[in-house]
C-alpha positions in Angstrom: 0.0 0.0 0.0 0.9 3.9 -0.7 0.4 5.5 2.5 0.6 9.1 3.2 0.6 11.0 6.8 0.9 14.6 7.8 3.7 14.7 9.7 3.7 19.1 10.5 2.9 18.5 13.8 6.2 16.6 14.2 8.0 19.8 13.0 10.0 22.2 16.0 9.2 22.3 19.1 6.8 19.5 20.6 3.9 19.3 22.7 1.8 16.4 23.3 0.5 16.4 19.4 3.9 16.7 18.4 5.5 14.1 20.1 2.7 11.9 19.6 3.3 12.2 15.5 7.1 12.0 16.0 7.2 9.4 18.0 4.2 7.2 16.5 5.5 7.9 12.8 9.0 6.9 13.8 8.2 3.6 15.8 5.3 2.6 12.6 8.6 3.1 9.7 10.5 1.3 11.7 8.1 -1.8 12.1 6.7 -1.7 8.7 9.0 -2.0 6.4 6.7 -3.2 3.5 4.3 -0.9 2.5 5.3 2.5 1.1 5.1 6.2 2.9 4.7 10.0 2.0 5.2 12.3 4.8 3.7 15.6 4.5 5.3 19.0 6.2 5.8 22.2 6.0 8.5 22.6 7.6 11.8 20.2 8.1 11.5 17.5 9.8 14.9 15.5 11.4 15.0 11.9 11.4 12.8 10.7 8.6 15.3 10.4 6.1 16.8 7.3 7.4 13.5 4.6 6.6 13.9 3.9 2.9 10.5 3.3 2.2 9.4 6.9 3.3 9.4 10.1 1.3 9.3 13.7 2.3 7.4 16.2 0.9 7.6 19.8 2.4 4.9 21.7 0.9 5.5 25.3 1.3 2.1 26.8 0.7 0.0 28.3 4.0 -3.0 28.2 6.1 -6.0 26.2 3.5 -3.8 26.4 0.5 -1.3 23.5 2.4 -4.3 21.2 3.2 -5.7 21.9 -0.6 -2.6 21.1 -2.0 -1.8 17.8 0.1 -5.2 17.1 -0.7 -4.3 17.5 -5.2 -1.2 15.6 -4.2 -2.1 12.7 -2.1 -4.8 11.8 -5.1 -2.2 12.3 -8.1 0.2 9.9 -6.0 -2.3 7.2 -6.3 -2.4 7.0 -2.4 -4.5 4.4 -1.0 -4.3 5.7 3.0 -4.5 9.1 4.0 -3.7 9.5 8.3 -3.9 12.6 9.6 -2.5 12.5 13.1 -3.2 15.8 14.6 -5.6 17.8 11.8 -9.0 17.2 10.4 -9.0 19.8 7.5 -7.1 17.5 5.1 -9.5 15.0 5.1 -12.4 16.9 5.0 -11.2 17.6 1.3 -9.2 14.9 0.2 -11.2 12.2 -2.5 -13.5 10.1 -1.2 -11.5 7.3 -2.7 -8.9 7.4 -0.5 -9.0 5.5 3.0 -8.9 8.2 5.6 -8.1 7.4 9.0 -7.5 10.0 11.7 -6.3 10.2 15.6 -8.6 12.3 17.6 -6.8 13.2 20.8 -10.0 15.6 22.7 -12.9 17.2 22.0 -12.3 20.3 24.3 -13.3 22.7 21.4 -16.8 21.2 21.8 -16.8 20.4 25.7 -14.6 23.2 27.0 -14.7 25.7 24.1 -13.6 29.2 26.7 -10.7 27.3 27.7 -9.6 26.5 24.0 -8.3 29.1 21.4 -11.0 30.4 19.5 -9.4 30.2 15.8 -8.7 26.6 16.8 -12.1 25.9 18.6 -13.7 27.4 15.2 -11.9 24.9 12.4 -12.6 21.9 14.7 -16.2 22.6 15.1 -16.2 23.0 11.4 -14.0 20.3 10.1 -14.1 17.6 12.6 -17.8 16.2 12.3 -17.2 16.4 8.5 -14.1 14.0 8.9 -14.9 12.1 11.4 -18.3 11.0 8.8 -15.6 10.5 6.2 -12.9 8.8 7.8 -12.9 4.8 7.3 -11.5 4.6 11.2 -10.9 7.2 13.8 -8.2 6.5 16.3 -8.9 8.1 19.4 -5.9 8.2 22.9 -8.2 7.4 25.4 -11.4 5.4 26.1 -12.8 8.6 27.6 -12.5 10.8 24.1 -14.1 7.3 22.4 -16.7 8.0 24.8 -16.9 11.6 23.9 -17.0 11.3 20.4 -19.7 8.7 20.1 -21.9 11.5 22.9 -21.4 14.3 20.9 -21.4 13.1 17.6 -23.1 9.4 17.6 -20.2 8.1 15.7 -20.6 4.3 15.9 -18.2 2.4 18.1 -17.5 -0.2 15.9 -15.4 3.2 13.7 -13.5 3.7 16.5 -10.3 2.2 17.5 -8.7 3.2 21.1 -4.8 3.4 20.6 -3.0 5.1 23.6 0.0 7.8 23.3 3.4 6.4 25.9 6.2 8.6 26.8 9.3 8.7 25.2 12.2 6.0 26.7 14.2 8.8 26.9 12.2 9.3 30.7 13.8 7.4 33.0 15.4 7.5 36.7 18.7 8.9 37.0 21.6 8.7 39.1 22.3 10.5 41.9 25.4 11.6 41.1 23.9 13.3 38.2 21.3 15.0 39.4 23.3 16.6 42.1 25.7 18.2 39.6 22.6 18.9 37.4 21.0 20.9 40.5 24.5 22.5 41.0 24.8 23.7 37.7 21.4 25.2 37.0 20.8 26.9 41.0 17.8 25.1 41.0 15.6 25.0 44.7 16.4 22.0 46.4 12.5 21.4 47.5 10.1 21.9 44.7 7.1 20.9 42.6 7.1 20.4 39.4 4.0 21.5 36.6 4.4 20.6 32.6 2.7 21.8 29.9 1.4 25.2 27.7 0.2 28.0 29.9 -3.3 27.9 28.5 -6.4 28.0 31.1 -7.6 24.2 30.4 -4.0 23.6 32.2 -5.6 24.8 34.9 -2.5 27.1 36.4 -4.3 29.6 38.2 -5.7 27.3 40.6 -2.8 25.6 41.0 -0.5 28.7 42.2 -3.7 29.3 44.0 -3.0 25.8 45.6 0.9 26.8 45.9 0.0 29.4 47.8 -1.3 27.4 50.7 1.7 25.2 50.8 4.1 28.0 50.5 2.8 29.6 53.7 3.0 26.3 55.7 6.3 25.2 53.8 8.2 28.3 52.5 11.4 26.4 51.9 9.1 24.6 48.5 9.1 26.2 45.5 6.8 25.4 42.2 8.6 24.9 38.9 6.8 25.2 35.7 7.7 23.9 32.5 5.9 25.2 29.2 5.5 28.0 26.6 3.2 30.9 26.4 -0.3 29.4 24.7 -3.0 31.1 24.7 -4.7 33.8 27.8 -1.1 33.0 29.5 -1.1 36.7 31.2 -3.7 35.1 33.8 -1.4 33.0 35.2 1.3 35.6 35.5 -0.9 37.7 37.0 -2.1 35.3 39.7 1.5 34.8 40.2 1.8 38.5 41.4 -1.0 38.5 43.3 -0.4 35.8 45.6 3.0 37.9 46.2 4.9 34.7 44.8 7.5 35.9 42.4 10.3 34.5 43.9 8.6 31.3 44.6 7.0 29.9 41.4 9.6 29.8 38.5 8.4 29.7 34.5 11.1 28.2 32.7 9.6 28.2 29.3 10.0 25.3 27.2 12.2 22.1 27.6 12.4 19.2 26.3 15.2 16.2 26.5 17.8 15.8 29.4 16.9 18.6 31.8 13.5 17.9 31.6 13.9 14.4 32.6 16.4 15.5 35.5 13.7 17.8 36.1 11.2 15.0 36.6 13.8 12.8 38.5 14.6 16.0 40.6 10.6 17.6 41.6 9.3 16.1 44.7 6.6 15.4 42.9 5.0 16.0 39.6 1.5 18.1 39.6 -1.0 18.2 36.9 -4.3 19.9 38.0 -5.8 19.9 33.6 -9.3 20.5 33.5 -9.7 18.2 30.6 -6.8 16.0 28.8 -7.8 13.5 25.8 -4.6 11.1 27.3 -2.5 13.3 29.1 1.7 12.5 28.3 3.5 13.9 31.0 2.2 11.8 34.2 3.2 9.1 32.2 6.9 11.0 31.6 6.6 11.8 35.4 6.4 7.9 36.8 8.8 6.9 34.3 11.0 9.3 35.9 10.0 7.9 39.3 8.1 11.1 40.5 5.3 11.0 42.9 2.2 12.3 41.6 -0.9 14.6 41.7 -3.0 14.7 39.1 -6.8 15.7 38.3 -9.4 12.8 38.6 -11.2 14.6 35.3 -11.7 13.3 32.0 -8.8 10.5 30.8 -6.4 11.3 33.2 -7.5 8.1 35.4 -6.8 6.0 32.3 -3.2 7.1 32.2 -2.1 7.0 36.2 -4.6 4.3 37.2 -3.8 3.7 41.2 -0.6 5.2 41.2 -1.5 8.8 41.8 -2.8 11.3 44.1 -6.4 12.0 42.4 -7.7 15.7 42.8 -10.6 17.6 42.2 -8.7 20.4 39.8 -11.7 23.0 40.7 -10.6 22.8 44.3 -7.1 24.5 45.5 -8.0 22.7 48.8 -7.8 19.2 46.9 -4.7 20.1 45.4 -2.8 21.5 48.1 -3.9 18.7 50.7 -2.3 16.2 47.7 0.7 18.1 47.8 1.1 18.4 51.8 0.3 14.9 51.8 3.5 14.1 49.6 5.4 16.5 52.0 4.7 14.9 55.0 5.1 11.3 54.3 8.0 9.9 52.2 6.3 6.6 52.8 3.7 7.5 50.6 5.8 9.4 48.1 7.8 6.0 47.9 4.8 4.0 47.6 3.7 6.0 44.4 7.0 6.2 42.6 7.0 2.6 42.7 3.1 2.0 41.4 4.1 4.6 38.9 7.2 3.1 37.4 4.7 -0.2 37.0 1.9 1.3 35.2 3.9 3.5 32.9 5.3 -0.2 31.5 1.8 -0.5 30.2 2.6 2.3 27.3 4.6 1.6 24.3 5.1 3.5 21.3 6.2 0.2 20.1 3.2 -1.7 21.0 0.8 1.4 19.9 2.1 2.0 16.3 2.2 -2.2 15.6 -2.4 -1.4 16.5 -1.8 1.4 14.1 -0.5 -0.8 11.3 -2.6 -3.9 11.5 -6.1 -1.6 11.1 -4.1 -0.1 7.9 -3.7 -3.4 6.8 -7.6 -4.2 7.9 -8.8 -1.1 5.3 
């Protein structure tokens, strides 16, 4: 079979979509070596040039004009499988006599549209119900965005295919030996939590420096690291951050990826993620695979992901957060407990295992 994939997401740097495309794109080449692949970007992507049976095309053209042009290509390349990991515009317009399958990872621009941005609420809520009628199989992360899309759009269940994301092998416990001259190196607090992802309002930040503030005035030796880039409303959180008078205690780094985020996971003394809603939700899983203890909201998929090896908390209550959090604090019993339950359930994920599910329902089409 010809099969093409848009691979833009893949492109720069990576957030959960991202990574999921890199990662799942990398791990299907490198288990299918028989069937043939076109991988569409925009922009350069690292890595792919290696698989023999995949080709590259950067298409250079913008906005509609990219997903109009894929759309010409991918039916002048005689493709017989269209995936498109992380967009639904493509496949709104591509022929109908291609095989269209596509991942859908949430459905907060239908469930939690003022927490979403709006240009990308607006071409969901356009394209998605269009596709998803189209598509010969949808892929969703989670059982609990399955369960979404067959609510808000009746798609029948026997169209959709639950394939979970994993966390790249890269997380993993480090030595002691490195960590201390990691912590030496980059001044970093010797006591503090640790939050990951875009500062966006369905990541929930607010409350959670709301929650910081509670532990910081029983514990002022703790600190509260955060790790991700400016998305969308991100002043808000900046502003609660001044405040709450707690400048010198909650640190934005911006985005990381690679080593010092792992030594960053290994490091925290414990790993907090309050998200309203998550279709999987990557970095608990990064989090146990690093070993660190953690909180996490008991909304949406994020069960699926931690299973019993977590603090659950209501992410509408800084109460529930913070008492999590003091919990951890107070007994390193517990905080042992979970780093060991989580290093278990993260073996549950492979992008290994996920990509071979991929490739046997392209082979069912």
């Amino acid at each position: 079979m010809k099969i093409a994939i848009d691979i833009r997401a893949a492109a720069g740097e990576k957030t959960g979509k991202g990574w999921y495309t890199f990662l799942m794109v990398h791990e299907l080449l490198k288990n299918d070596t028989e069937n043939e692949y076109i991988l569409y970007t925009r922009n350069r992507v690292p890595g792919f040039e290696q698989y023999k049976n995949a080709q590259v095309k950067a298409v250079k053209s913008k906005s509609i004009l990219w997903h109009l042009t894929v759309a010409f290509d991918v039916s002048k390349e005689n493709v017989d499988i269209f995936w498109a990991p992380t967009s639904y515009i493509t496949p709104s317009f591509i022929s109908k006599r291609i095989r269209t399958v596509i991942t859908v990872h949430d459905l907060v621009a239908f469930l939690f549209p003022q927490k979403h941005n709006f240009k990308a609420t607006l071409i969901e809520k356009i394209c998605l119900k269009r596709a998803a009628k189209r598509a010969s199989k949808i892929i969703t992360v989670s059982s609990n965005t399955a369960s979404d899309l067959q609510d808000k759009f009746q798609t029948p269940s026997k169209k959709i295919e639950v394939i979970p994301c994993a966390g790249n092998e890269a997380y993993k416990k480090i030595n002691h030996q490195e960590l201390t001259a990691f912590a030496k190196k980059t001044n970093l607090p010797k006591k503090f939590f640790l939050a990951v992802g875009t500062i966006e309002p369905r990541k929930n930040y607010k409350k959670l420096i709301e929650a910081f503030s509670i532990i910081s005035e029983r514990n002022p030796d703790y600190n509260l690291i955060i790790v991700g880039k400016n998305g969308w409303q991100f002043e808000e959180v900046y502003e609660e951050i001044q405040q709450k008078y707690l400048q010198k205690k909650v640190h934005i780094l911006g985005y990381l990826s690679g080593k010092s985020l792992v030594n960053l996971y290994n490091l925290a003394e414990a790993f907090v993620f309050p998200s309203v809603y998550e279709g999987f939700g990557i970095p608990p899983l990064e989090a146990m695979m690093c070993g660190c203890p953690v909180v996490a909201s008991y909304s949406s998929s994020i069960p699926e992901v931690v299973g019993d090896s977590a603090l659950l908390i209501d992410p509408k209550s800084a109460e529930s957060i913070a008492s999590a959090m003091l919990k951890i604090i107070k007994d390193e019993e517990l905080a042992e407990k979970l780093t060991n339950k989580g290093l278990q359930q993260a073996k549950k994920f492979s992008w290994e295992k996920s990509s071979k599910e991929l490739l046997n329902i392209f082979k069912s089409l």
